[in-house]
N, C-alpha and C positions, 0 to 999 in steps of 0.2 A: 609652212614650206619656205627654205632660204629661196632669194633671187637665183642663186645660179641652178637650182633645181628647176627652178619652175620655169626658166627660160630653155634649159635641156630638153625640159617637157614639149615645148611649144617647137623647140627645134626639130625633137624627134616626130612629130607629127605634121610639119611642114615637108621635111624629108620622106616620111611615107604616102603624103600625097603625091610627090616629085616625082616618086620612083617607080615609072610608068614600066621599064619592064619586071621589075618585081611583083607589080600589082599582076602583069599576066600569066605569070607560072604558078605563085604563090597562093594558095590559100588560106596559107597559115599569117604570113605576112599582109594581108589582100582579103579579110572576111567577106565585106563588104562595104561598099562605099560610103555607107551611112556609119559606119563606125568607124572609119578614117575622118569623116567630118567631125562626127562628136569625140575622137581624141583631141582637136584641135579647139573647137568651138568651145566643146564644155566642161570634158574633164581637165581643162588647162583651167578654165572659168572665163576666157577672154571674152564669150559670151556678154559676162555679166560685169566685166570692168570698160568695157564701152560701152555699155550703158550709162557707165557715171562719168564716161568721159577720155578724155584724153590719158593714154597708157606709155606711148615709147614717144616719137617726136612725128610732127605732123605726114613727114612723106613715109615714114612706116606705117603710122595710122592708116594715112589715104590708102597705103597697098594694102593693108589686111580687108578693108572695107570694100574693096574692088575685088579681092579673094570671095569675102563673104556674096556681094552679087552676082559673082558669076558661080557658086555655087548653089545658091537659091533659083538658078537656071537651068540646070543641071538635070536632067530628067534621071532620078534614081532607081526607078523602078526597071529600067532596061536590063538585059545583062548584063556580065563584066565585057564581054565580046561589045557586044551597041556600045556600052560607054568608052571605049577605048575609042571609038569610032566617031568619037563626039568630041568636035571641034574645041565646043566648051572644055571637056575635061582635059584636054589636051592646053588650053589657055592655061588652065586652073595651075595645071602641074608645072606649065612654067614659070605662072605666075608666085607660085609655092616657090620655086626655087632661087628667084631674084628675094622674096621675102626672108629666107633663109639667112643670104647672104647679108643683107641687109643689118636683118638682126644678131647675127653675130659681131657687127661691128658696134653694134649699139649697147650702151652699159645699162642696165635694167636700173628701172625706177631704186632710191634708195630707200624704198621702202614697202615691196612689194605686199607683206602683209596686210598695209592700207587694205588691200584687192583680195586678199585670201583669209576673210574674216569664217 
């Protein structure tokens, strides 16, 4: 996968976190919570490239990692209705969207393959 795909990737599932009133209308856009996480977490792989380490530069890091616990907070089993109502997810999706912008400013590893073995 080129870097600038795989940062799209990560963008666009940063963005469908964000998108708190899409998430309320939408079911097409909005399955469920747990598959907006695992766009971001796993089919991107960032899961598994923090594992080994350091990926973009430390205060992007810090914020995916401050992402990552306030989603392991998250009570997913509510509705979509409860979780909108939950403060946490509400953090999340702002927190998604400062990370967004973040990393659009930031030029991806030059060699993100390292990470997409």
């Amino acid at each position: 996968m080129k870097a600038d795909l795989w940062k799209a990737n990560i963008l666009a599932a940063l963005e469908a976190l964000a998108g708190l009133e899409k998430q309320r209308w939408s079911t097409e856009f909005f399955p469920c919570p747990t598959k907006l996480l695992c766009q971001l977490w796993d089919d991107t792989g960032l899961n598994e490239f923090f594992k080994r380490g350091a990926v973009f530069t430390p205060a992007l890091d810090a914020a995916f990692m401050e992402l990552s616990e306030l989603h392991d907070k998250v009570d997913l089993e509510v509705s979509i209705s409860g979780l909108h109502m939950d403060p946490l997810w509400h953090q999340a999706a702002h927190l998604a969207t400062k990370i967004a912008a973040m990393l659009r400013d930031t030029p991806v590893l030059p060699n993100p393959s390292f990470y997409l073995e």
